[in-house]
C-alpha positions as CSV (number, residue, x, y, z in Angstrom):
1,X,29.5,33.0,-6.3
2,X,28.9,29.5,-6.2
3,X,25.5,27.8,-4.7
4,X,25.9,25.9,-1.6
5,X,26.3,22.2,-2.8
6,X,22.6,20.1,-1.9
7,X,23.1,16.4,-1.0
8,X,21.0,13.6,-2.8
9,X,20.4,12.4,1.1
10,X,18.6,16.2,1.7
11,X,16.4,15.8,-1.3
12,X,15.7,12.3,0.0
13,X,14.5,14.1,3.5
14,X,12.6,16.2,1.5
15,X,10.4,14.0,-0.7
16,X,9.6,12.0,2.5
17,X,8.3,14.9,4.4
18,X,6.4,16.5,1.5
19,X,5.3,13.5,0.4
20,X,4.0,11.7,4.2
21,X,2.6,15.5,5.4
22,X,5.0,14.6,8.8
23,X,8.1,14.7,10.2
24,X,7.3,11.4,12.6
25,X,5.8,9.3,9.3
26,X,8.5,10.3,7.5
27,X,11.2,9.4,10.1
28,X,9.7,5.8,10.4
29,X,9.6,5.7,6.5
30,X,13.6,6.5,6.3
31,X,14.4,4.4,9.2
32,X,15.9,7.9,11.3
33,X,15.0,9.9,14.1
34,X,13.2,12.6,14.2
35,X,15.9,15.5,15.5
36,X,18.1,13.6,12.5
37,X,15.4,14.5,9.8
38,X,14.7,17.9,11.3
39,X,18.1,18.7,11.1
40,X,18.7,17.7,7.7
41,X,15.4,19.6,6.2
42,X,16.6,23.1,8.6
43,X,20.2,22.2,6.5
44,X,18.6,22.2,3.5
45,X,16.6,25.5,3.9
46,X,19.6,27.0,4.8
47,X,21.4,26.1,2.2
48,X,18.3,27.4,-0.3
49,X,17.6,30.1,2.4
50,X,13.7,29.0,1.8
51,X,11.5,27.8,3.8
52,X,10.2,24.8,2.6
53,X,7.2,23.9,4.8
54,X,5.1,25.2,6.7
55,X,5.3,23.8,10.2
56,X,2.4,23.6,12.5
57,X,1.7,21.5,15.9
58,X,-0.4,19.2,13.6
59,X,0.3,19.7,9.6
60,X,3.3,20.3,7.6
61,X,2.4,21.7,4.2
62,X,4.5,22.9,1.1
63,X,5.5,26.3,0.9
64,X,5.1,27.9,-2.4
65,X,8.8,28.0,-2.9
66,X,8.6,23.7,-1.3
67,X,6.0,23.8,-4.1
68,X,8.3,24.3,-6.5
69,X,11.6,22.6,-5.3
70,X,9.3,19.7,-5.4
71,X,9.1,19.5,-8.9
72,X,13.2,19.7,-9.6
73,X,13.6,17.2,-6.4
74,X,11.1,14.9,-8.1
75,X,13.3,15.2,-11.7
76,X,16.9,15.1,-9.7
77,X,15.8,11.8,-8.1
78,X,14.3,10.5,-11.4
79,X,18.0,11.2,-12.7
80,X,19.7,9.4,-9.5
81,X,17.5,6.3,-10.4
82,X,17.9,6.5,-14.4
83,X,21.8,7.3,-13.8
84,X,21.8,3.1,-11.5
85,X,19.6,1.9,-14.4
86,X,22.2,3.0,-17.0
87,X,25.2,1.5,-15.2
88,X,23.8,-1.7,-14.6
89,X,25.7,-4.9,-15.9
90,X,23.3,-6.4,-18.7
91,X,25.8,-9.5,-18.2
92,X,25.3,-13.1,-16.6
93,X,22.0,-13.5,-14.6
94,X,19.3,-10.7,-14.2
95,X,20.4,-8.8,-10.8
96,X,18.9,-6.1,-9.0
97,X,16.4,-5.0,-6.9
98,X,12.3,-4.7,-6.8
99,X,11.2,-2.1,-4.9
100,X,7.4,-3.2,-4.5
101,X,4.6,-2.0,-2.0
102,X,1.4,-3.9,-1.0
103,X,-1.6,-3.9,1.2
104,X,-1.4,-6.1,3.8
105,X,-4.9,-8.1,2.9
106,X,-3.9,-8.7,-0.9
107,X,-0.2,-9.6,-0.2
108,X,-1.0,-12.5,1.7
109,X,-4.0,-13.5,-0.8
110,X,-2.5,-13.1,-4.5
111,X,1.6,-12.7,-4.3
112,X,2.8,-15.5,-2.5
113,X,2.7,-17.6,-5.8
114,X,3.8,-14.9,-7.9
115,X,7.1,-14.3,-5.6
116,X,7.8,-18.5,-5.7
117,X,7.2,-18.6,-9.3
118,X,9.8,-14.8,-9.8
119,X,12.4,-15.7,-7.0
120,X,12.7,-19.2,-8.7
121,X,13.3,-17.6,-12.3
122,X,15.7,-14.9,-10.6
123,X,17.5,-16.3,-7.8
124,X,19.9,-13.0,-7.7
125,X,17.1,-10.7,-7.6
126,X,16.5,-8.5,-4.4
127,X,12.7,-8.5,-3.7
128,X,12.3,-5.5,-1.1
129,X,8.7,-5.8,-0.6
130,X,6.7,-3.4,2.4
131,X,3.3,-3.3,3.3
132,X,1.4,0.0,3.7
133,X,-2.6,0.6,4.4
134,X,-4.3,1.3,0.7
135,X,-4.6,5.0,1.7
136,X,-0.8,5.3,1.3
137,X,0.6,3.6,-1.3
138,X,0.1,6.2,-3.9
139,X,2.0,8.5,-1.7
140,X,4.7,5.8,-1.5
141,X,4.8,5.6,-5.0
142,X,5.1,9.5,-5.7
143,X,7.5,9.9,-2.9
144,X,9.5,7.6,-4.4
145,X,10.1,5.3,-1.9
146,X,8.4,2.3,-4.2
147,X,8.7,1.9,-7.5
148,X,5.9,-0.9,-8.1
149,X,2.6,-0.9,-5.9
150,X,-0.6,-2.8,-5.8
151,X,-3.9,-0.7,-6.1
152,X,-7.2,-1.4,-4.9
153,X,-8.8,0.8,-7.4
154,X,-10.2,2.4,-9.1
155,X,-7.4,4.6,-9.4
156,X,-7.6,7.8,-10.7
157,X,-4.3,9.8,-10.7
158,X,-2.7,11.0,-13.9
159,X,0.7,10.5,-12.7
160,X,0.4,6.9,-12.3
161,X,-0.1,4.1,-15.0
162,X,-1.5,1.3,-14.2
163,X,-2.0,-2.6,-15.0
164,X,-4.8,-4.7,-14.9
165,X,-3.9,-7.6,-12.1
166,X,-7.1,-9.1,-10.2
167,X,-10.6,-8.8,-9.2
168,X,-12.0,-10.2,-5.9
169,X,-15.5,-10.6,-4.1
170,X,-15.9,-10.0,-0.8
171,X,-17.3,-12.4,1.7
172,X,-18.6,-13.4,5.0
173,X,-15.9,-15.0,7.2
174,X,-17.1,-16.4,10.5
175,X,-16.8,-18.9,13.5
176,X,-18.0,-22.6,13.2
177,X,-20.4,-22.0,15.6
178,X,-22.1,-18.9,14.3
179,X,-25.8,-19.3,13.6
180,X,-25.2,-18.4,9.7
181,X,-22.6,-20.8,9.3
182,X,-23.8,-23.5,6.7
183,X,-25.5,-21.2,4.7
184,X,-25.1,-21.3,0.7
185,X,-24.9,-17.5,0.8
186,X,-25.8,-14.3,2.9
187,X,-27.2,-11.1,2.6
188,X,-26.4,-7.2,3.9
189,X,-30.1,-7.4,5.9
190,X,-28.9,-10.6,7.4
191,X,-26.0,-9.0,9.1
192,X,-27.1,-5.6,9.3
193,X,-27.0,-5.8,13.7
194,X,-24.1,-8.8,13.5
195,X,-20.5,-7.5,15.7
196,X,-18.3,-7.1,13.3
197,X,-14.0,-7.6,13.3
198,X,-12.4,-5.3,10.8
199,X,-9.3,-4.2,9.6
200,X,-7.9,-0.8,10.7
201,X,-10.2,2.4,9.8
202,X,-7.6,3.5,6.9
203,X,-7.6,0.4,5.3
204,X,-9.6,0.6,1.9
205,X,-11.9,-2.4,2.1
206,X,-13.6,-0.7,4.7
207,X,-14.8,1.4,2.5
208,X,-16.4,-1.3,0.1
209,X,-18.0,-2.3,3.3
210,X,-19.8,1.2,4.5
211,X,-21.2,1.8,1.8
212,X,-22.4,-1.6,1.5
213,X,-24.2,-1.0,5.0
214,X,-25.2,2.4,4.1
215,X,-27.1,1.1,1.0
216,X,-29.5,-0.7,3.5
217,X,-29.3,2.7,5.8
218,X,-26.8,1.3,8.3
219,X,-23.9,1.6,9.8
220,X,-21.2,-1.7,10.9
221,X,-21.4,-2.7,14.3
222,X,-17.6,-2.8,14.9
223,X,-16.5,-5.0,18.0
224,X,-12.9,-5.0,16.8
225,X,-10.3,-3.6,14.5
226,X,-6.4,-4.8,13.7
227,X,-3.6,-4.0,10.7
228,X,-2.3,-7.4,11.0
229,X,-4.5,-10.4,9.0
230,X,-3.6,-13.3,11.4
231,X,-5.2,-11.2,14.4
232,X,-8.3,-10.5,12.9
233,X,-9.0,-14.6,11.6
234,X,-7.8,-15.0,15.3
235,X,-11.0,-12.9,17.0
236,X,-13.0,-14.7,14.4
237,X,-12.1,-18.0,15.8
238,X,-12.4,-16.2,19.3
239,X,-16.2,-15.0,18.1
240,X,-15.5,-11.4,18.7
241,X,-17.2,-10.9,15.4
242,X,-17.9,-12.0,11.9
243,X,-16.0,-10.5,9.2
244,X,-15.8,-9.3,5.2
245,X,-12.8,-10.0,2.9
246,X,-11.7,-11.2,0.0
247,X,-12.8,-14.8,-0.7
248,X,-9.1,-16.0,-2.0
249,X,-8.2,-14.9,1.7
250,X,-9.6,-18.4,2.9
251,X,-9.0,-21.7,1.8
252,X,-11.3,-24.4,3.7
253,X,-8.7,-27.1,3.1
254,X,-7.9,-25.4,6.2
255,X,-9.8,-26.6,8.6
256,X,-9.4,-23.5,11.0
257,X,-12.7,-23.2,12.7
258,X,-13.8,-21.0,10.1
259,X,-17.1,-20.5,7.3
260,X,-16.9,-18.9,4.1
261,X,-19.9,-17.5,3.1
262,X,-21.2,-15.5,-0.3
263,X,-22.1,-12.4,0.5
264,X,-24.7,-10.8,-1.6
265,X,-27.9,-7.7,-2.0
266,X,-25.1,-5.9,-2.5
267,X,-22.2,-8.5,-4.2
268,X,-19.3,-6.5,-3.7
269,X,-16.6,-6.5,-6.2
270,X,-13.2,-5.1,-5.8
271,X,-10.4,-4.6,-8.9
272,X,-6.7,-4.5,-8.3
273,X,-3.9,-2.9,-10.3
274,X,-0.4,-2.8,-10.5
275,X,0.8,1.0,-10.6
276,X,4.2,2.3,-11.5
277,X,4.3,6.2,-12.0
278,X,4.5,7.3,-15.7
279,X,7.7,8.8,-17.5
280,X,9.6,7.0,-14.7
281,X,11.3,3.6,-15.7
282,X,11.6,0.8,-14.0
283,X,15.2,-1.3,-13.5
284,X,15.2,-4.4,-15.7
285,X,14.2,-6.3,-12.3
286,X,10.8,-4.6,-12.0
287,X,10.3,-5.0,-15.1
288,X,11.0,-8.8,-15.1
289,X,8.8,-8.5,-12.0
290,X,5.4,-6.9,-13.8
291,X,6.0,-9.2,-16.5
292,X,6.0,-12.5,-14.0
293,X,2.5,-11.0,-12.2
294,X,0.4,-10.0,-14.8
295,X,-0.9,-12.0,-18.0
């Protein structure tokens, strides 16, 4: 008797759920509702007649059977996208698409050059480029849903290679009319009771920055938090608070109402990486890509 036939669109809904721990996340990451994905996954475990996940009001874990058809999903889809790769035309102009994922911070600091200088050697390329919080990309990346995504490391993941791209410092962003603006350079003790702007709590760099304060046995005092990069240079103008980011983020040519400032005792140092997962090639694209961004 022949086995129900699965669909590469089920094994899709699949990998997102699995992979994003939610039916909602996952819905926003395939761009469908929520009754469509639920619908699909109940279609799949009937087909199977498994149950995949375990569902409750909060979480929504891997069964041991989901365990397991994880692993073939994972290969079947690593198939799908070798099977493109294969019958792409090597003729006339490199074509295709680069499925890349950044954080929000470091796209706007480091790849704006690197997509002029690629889109202007590769006019027919697709760059499909999203932004996700640091604390997701590696699940983007195993969930296959990007094929290319920048790291602030270190990394440690075994399924994931990675490329050396950058290091950054961090540093004191604030208002004109702050009291420390003018300063050659600042230290943790300086702005240990300072209001502070950050980015949202699942953003990495906030990391870098508790542990900074808790060095000196503090904690931040945090007057405001956003995902979005022009919001937060906006409640700096505004003097909400005084802020730490990378020092690329902020050119002074600018003239924006804003001072840089070293920020030292501790210097923070942060490394980026590019990351593609291992035994999984990239499409002549993203490889033309990696080979644009890093030396």
């Amino acid at each position: 008797m022949p086995y129900p036939q699965l669909t590469l669109r089920e094994l899709h809904y699949f990998m997102a759920v699995a992979t994003q721990g939610s039916f909602s996340r996952a819905s926003d990451q395939l761009h469908i509702s929520q009754p469509s994905l639920s619908m699909g996954i109940r279609s799949l475990e009937n087909k199977l007649d498994v149950r995949l996940f375990e569902r409750t009001h909060k979480t929504v874990t891997l069964t041991e059977k989901g365990k397991t058809f994880f692993l073939h999903a994972e290969r079947l889809l690593e198939a799908e996208q070798n099977l493109h790769r294969a019958m792409a035309d090597d003729s006339g102009p490199l074509k295709g698409t680069v499925h890349l994922a950044l954080p929000p911070i470091l796209g706007a600091i480091y790849f704006r050059p690197i997509i002029r200088q690629f889109c202007s050697l590769y006019p027919d390329v697709v760059l499909n480029i999203e932004e996700h919080p640091s604390d997701r990309l590696v699940t983007q990346l195993l969930g296959h849903h990007t094929n290319i995504a920048a790291l602030i490391g270190p990394v440690q993941n075994r399924q994931l290679r990675t490329i050396p791209f950058a290091e950054a410092e961090l540093c004191l962003l604030m208002a004109n009319s702050h009291p420390l603006t003018g300063r050659e350079s600042c230290s943790f003790t300086d702005i240990l009771d300072e209001k502070l702007v950050l980015m949202n709590e699942n953003f990495k760099i906030n990391r870098f920055i508790s542990e900074a304060f808790a060095s000196h046995g503090a904690t931040p005092h945090v007057t405001g938090r956003t995902g979005d990069t022009t919001l937060l240079l906006t409640m700096v103008q505004a003097g909400v608070g005084i802020t730490i980011i990378p020092a690329a983020f902020h050119n002074p040519a600018q003239n924006d109402g804003l001072y840089c400032c070293p920020l030292q005792d501790p210097t923070i140092r942060i490394t980026i990486s590019l990351a593609v997962r291992r035994n999984s090639p990239l499409n002549k694209a993203e490889e033309a890509w990696l080979q644009t961004s890093t030396p």
